[in-house]
SERO-679779 format. One record per residue (C-alpha): residue number from 1; residue in three letters; x, y negated, z. Coordinates in pm, 1 decimal, decimal comma, padded with zeros to 6 digits. Example, Ala and Ser with C-alpha at 12.3 -4.5 7.8 and 13.67 -1.06 7.14 Angstrom:
% SERO-679779
n	res	u	v	w
1	ALA	01230,0	00450,0	00780,0 .
2	SER	01367,0	00106,0	00714,0 .
***
This chain:
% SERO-679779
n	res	u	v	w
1	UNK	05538,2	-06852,5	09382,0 .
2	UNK	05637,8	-07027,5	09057,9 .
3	UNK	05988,4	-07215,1	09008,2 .
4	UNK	05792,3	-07532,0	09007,3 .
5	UNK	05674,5	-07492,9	09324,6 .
6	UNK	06008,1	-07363,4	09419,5 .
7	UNK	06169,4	-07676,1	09268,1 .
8	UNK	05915,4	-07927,4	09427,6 .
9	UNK	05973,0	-07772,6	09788,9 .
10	UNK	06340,2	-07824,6	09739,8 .
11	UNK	06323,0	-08183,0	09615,2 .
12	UNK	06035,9	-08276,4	09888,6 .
13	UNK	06317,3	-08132,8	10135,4 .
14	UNK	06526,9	-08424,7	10187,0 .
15	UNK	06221,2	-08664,8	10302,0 .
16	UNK	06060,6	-08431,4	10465,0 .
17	UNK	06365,2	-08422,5	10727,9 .
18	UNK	06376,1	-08761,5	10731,1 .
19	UNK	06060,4	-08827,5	10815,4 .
20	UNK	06063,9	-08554,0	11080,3 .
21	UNK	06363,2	-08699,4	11250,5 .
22	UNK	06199,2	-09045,7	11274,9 .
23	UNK	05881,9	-08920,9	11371,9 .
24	UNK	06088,1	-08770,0	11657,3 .
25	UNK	06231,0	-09029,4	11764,8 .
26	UNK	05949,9	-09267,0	11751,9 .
27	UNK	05800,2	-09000,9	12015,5 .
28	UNK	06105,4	-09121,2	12231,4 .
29	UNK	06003,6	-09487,5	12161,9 .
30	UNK	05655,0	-09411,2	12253,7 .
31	UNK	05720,7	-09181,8	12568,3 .
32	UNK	06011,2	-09486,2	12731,1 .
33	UNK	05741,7	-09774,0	12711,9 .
34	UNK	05972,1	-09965,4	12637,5 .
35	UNK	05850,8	-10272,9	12324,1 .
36	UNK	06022,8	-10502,3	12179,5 .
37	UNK	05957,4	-10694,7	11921,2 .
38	UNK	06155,1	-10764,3	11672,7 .
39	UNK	06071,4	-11055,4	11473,0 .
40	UNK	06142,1	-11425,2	11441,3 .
41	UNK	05802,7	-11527,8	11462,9 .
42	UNK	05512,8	-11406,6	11673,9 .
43	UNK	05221,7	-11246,0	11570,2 .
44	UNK	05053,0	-11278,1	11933,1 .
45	UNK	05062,8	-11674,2	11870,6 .
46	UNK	05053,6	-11710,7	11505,4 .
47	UNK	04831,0	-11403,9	11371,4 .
48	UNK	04856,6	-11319,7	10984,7 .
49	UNK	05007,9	-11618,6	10871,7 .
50	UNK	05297,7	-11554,5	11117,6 .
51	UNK	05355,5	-11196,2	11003,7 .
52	UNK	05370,1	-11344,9	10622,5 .
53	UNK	05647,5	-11544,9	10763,0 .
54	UNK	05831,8	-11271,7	10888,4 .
55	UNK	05783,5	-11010,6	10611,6 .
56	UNK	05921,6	-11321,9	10346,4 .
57	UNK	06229,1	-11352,3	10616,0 .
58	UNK	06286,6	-10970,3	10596,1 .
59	UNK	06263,2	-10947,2	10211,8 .
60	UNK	06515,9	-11243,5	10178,4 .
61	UNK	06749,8	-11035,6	10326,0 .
62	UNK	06673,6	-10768,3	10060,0 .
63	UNK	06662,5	-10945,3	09769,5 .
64	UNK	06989,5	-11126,4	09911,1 .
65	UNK	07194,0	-10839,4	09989,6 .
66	UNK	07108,4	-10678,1	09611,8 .
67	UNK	07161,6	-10991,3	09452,8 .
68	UNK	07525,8	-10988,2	09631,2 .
69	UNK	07600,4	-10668,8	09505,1 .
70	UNK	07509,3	-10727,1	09108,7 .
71	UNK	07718,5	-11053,3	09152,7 .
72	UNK	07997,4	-10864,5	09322,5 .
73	UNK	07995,1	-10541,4	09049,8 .
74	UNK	07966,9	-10802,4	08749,8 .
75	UNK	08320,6	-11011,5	08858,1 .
76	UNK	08494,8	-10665,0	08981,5 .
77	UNK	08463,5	-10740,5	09348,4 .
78	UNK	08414,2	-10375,6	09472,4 .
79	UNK	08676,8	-10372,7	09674,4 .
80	UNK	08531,1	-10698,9	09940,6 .
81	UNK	08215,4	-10565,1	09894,2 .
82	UNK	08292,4	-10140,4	10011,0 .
83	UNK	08454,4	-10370,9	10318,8 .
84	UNK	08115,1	-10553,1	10361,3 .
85	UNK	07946,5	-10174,2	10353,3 .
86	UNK	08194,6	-10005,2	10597,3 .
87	UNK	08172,9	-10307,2	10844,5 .
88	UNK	07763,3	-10349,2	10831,2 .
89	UNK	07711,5	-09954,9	10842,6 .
90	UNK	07939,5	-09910,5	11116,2 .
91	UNK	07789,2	-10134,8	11356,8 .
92	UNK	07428,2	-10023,5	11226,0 .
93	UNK	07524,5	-09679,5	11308,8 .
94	UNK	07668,0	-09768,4	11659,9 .
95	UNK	07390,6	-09999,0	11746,8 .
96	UNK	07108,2	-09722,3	11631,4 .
97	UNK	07239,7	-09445,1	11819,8 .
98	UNK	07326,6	-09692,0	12105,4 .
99	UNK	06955,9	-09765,0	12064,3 .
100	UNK	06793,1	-09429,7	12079,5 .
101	UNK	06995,9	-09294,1	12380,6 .
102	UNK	06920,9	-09579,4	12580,6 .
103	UNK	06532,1	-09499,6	12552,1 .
104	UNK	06644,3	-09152,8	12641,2 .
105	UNK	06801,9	-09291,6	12951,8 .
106	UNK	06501,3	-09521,9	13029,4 .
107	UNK	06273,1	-09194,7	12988,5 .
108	UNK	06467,3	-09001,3	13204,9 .
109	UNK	06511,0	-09281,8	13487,5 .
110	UNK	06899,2	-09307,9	13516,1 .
111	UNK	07036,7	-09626,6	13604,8 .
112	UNK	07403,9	-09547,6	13689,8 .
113	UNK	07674,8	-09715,4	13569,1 .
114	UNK	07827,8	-09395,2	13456,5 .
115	UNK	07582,8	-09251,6	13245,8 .
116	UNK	07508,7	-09626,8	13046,8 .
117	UNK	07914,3	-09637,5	12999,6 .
118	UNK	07879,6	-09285,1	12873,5 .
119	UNK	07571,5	-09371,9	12592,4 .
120	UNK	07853,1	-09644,2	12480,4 .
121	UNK	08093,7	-09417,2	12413,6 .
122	UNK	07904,7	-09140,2	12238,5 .
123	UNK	07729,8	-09420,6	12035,0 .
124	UNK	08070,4	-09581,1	11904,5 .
125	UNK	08222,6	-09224,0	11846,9 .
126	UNK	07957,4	-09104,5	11708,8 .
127	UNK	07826,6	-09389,2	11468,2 .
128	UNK	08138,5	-09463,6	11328,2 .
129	UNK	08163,3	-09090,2	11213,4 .
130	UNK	07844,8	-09090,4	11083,9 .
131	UNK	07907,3	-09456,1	10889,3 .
132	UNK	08253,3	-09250,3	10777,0 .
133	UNK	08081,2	-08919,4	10616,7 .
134	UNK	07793,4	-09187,9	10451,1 .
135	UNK	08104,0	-09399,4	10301,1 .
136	UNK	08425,0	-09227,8	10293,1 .
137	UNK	08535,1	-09120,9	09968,6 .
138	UNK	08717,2	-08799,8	10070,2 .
139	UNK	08403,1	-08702,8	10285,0 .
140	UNK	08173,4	-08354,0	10147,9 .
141	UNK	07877,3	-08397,0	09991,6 .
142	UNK	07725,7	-08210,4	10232,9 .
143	UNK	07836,7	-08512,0	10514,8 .
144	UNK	07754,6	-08751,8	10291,7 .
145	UNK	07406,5	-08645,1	10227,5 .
146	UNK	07374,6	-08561,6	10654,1 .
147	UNK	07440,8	-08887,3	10725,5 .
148	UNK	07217,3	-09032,3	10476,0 .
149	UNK	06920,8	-08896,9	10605,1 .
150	UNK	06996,6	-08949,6	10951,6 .
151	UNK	07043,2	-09325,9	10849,0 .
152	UNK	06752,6	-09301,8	10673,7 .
153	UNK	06543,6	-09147,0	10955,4 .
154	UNK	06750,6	-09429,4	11184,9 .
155	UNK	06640,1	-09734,2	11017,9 .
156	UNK	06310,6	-09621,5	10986,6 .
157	UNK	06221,0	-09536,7	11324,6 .
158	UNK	06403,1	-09844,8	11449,7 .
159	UNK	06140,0	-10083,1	11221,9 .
160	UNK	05860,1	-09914,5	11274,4 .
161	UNK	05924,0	-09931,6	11705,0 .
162	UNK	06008,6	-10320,7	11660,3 .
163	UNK	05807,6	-10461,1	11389,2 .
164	UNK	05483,1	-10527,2	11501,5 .
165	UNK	05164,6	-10431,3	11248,7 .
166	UNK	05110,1	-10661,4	11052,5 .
167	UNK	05501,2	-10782,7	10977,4 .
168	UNK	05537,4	-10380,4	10919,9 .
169	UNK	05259,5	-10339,9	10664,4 .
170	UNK	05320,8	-10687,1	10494,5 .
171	UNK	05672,0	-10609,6	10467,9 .
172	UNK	05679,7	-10241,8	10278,6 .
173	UNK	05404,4	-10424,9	10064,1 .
174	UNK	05616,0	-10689,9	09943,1 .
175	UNK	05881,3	-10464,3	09882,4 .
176	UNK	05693,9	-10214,0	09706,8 .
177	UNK	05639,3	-10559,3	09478,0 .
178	UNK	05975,8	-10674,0	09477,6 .
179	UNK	06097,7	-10300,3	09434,6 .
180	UNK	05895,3	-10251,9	09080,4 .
181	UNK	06059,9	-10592,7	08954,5 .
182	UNK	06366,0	-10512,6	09091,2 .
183	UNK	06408,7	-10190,9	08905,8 .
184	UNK	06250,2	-10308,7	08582,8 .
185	UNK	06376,8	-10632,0	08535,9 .
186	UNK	06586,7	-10747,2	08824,7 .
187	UNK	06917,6	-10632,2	08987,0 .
188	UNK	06859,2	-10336,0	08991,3 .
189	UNK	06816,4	-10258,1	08622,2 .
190	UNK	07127,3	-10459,3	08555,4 .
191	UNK	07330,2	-10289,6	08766,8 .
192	UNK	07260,8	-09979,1	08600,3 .
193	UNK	07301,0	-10147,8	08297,8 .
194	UNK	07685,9	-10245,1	08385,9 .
195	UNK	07798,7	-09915,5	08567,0 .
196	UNK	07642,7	-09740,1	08215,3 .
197	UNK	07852,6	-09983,8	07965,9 .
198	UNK	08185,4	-10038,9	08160,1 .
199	UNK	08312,9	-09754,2	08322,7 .
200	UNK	08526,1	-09977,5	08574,7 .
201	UNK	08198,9	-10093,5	08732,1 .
202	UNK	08063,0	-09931,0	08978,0 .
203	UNK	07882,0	-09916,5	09316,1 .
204	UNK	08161,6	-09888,4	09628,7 .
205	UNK	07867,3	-09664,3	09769,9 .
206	UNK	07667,9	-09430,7	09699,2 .
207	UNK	07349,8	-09446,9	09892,4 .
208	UNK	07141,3	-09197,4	09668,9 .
209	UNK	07064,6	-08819,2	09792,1 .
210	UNK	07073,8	-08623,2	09481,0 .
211	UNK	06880,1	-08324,5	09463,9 .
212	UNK	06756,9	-08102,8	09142,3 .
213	UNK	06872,2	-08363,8	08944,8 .
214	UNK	06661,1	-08608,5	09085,7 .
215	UNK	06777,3	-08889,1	09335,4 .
216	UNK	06671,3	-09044,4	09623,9 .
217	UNK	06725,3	-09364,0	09804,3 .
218	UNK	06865,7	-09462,9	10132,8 .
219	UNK	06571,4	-09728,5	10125,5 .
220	UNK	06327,8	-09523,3	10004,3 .
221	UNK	06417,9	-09307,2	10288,0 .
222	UNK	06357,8	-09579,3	10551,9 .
223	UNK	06081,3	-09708,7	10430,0 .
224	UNK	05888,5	-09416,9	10407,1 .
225	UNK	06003,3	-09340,6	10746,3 .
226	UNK	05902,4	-09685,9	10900,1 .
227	UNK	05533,5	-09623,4	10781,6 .
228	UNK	05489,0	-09269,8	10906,3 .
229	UNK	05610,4	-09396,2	11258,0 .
230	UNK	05437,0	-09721,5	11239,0 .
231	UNK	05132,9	-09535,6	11192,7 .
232	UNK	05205,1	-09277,7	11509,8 .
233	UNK	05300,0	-09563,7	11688,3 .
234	UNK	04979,3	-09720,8	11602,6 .
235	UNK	04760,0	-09390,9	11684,7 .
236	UNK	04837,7	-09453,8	12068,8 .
237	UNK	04753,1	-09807,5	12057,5 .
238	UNK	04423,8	-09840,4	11913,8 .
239	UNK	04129,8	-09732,0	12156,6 .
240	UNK	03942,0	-09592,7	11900,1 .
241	UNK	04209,9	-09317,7	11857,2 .
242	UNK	04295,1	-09281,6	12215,3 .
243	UNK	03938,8	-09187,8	12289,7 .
244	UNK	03959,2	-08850,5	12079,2 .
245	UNK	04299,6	-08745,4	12275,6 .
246	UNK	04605,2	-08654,4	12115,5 .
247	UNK	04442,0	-08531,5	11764,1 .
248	UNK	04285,7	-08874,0	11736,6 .
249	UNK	04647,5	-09051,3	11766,6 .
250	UNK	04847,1	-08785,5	11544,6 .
251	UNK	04606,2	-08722,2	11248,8 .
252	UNK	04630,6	-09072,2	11098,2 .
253	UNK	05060,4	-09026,4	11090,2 .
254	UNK	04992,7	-08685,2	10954,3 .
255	UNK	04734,7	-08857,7	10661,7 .
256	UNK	05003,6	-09100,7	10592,5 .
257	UNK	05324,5	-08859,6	10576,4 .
258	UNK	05091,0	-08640,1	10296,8 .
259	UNK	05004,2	-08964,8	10092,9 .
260	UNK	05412,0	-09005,7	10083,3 .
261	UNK	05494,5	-08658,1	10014,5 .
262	UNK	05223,2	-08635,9	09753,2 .
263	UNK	05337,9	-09022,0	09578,8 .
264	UNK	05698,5	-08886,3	09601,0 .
265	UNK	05576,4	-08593,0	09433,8 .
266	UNK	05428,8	-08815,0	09129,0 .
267	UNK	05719,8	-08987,5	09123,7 .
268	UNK	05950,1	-08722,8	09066,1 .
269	UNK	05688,1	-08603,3	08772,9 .
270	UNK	05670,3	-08940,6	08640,5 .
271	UNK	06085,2	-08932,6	08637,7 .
272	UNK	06078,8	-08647,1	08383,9 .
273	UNK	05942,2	-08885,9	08127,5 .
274	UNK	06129,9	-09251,0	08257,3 .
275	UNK	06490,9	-09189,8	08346,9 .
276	UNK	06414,7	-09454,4	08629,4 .
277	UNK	06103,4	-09537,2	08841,4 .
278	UNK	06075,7	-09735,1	09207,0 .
279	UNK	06066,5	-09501,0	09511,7 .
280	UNK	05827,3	-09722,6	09715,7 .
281	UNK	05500,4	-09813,1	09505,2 .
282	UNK	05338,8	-09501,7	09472,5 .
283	UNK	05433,8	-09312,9	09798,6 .
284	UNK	05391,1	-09617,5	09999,4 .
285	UNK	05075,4	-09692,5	09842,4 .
286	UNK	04914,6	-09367,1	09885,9 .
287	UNK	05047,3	-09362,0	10263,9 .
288	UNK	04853,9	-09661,0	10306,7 .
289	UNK	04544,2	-09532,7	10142,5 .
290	UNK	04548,6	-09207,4	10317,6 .
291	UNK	04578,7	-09426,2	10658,1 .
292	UNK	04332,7	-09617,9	10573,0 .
293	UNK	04090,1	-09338,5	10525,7 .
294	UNK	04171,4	-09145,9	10814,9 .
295	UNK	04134,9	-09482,6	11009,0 .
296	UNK	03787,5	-09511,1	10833,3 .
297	UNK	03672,4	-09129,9	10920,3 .
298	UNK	03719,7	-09183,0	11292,0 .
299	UNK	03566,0	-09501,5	11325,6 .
300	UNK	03251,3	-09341,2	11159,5 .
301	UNK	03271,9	-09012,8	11289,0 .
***
């Protein structure tokens, strides 16, 4: 085995755990029945012009909340906006876990009082520690970088229970857009620009997971995690997949974690000549295509 290989297992390592926790817990989804949709508009009534609506609401947000942060770096407003960070990851982190363990509890039938009281406490003891290792500054690496791809794996599962299809695919698309201009020409680029030329700027947060050199984004992470569970999602819902068992609902996720791990893997190469590249494009891209091909093979086949 040669270092590169060596090098490329290690740097795959980080999404590959990610992905494998949200694929997890998009089993749980799956197995409690329980759907909900979340989006403002619905696709049921409104079709593909509704789920446009609702993948331009979600990427407001986006460009929004980077926009914030440039404007809050630029005029030395780190301090307001690690607050904003420790109050919007805290009550993401209680909600998720809230959100998991009640689908546990639906799986496993318990309605007590006791038991519901119980998933509140864990879910506010344990989310705000996870929210402190992501954003405390005294917190390990090693914390830091746990509860980054836990978030990551989080996040990801959570969209791709509640978005339905066509919101979910529209969505990553636009952002894989928005993501290229973003890093070449928009925010993002500035940012990086600033923190490079003033030394007092600088992100309250880090939200990268640096490994080999190389780093990794909490959005990258949850993105590429919303797809593969999307897709698994998706493999017990169509009845073309259903009718070849469990191989014909798992193979398409499987297709569509490979075309991530093998555009991540580009990516990373690419980063050896450009000292900065968009996560999404490529990975999500070749997810897609791989998805779409698998899809194609069983309805032929």
């Amino acid at each position: 085995m040669d270092e590169m290989t060596i090098k490329t297992r290690h740097t795959l390592l980080p999404i590959i755990i990610t992905l494998s926790i949200a694929i997890l817990l998009s089993v749980i989804g799956i197995i409690s029945g329980i759907t909900i949709e979340g989006a403002p508009f619905s696709e049921t009534e409104g079709g593909l012009f509704f789920a446009l609506l609702n993948a331009l609401f979600y990427t407001l947000f986006a460009i929004i909340g980077i926009t914030v942060i440039y404007y809050a770096i630029k005029y030395g407003k780190e301090k307001v906006l690690r607050i904003f960070f420790i109050l919007c990851f805290g009550f993401m982190g209680v909600f998720l876990l809230f959100f998991f363990l009640y689908l546990m509890l639906a799986i496993l039938g318990v309605v007590e009082d006791i038991y519901f009281i119980l998933v509140v406490i864990i879910s506010i003891v344990a989310g705000l520690y996870l929210s402190y290792s992501l954003l405390a500054k005294n917190a390990s690496p090693k914390a830091k970088n746990t509860a980054l791809l836990l978030f990551g794996a989080f996040i990801g599962a959570f969209l791709g229970i509640v978005l339905p299809t066509w919101t979910a695919f529209l969505l990553i698309g636009i952002l894989s857009v928005y993501d290229i201009i973003a890093v070449f020409r928009g925010p993002i680029k500035k940012i990086i620009e600033m923190t490079e030329e003033n030394e007092e700027s600088s992100l309250p947060v880090d939200m990268t997971y640096e490994i080999q050199g190389l780093e990794i984004g909490l959005g990258d992470l949850a993105f590429y995690s919303m797809l593969s569970t999307h897709t698994l999602i998706l493999g017990f819902q169509l009845d073309f997949l259903i009718a070849d068992g469990l191989l014909g609902a798992v193979i398409p996720c499987v297709c569509t974690t490979a075309g991530i791990l093998i555009g991540a893997i580009i990516t990373f190469k690419l980063l050896k000549k450009r000292p900065l590249l968009p996560g999404l494009p490529i990975s999500v891209g070749l997810g897609i295509l791989f998805y779409l091909l698998s899809l194609l093979v069983f309805w032929l086949f």
